[in-house]
N, C-alpha and C positions, 0 to 999 in steps of 0.2 A: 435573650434574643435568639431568634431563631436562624441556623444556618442557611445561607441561600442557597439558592440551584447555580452549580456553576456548569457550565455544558462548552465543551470543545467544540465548535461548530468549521473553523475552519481555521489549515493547517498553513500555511506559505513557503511556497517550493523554489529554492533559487534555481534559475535555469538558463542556457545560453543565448539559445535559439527559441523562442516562445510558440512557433507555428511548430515547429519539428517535436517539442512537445506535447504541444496541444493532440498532434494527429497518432503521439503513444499512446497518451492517455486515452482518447475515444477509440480509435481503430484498432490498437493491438489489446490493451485490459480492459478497454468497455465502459467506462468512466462517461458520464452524461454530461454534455456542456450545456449550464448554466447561463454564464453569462461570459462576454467578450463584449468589452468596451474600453473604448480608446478616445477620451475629448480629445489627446495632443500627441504629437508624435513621442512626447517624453513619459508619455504615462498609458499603460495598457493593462485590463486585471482580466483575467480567465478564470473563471471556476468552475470547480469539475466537481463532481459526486458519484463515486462508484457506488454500484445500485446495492440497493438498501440501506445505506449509511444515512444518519445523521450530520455525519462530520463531512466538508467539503475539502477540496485544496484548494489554493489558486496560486498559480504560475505568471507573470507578465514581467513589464518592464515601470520600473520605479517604484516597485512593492520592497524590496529588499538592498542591502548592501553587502548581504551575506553569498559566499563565494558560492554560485554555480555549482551544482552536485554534491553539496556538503552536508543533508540531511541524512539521518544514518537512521534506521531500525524502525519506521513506522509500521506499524501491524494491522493488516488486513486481517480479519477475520472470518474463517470461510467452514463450511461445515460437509463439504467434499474435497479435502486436499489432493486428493488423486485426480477427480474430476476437474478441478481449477486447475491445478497443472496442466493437465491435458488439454484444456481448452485453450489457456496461454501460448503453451507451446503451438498450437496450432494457427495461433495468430504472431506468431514468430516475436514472441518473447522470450528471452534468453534466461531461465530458471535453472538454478541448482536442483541440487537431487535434495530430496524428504530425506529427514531425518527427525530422530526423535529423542528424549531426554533419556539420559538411562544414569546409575541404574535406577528403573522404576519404581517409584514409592518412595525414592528417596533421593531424588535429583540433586546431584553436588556440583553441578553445571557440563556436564558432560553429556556428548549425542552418537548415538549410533544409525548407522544407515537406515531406514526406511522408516515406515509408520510405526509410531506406537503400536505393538502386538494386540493391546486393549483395546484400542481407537479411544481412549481416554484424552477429556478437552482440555485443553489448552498442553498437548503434548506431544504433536510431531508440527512439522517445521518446512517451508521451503521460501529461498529469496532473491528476488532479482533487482534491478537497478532499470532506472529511466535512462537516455542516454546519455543524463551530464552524470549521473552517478549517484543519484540520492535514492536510497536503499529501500526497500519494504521487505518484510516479512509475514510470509503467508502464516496461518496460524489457524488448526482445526480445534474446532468447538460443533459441539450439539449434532455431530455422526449419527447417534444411535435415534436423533430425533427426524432425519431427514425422510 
């Protein structure tokens, strides 16, 4: 039997406030709104898809029971980490400093300050949090292709 396709299409973000959300996602990291539907006052789904992604997220109210902020470590993947910082930042996103894996070549889970010296993918690092607190992680791939 042949293995099927399984594909992550979309992620679910427990959150407090679903507008105050909503306006991170689009207006500070650039996230595209899909959809926003609400039949009942008890039920409302958002979905967002930061550009180029296949995978979406969706944020609302009666998708979850899971606490507000509690998502840890999702990975954006971006191929200017310096460039995506700087644009985040500019749209007043609150980003840690780059870091990168060391020591190099043979990572034992350890990171030092700035970019990978190679700009080697999947090797420098930076993260920030939505305002309930659920986590992402920048993560550069395909530099030398940009």
């Amino acid at each position: 039997m042949k293995t099927p396709t399984l594909s992550v299409e979309v992620i679910t973000l427990p959150v407090s406030d679903v507008d105050r959300a909503l306006r991170f996602y689009v207006d500070q990291v650039g996230f595209t709104l899909d959809v926003d539907y609400s039949p009942s006052g008890a039920f409302r789904v958002v979905q967002l898809t930061p550009p180029g992604s296949n995978c979406s997220i969706q944020i609302g109210k009666g998708l979850t029971d899971a606490p507000a902020g509690s998502v840890r470590n999702i990975y954006l993947v971006v191929a200017d980490l310096e460039a995506t910082q700087s644009l985040l930042l500019e749209r007043g996103v609150e980003i840690g400093e780059i870091r990168h894996k060391t020591p190099v070549g043979a990572w034992d889970g350890g990171f030092a300050p700035g970019l990978d010296p190679a700009r080697g993918n999947y090797a420098s690092f930076a993260s920030f949090s939505d305002p309930d607190g659920n986590s992402w992680v920048l993560q550069e791939r395909g530099y030398r292709t940009v």
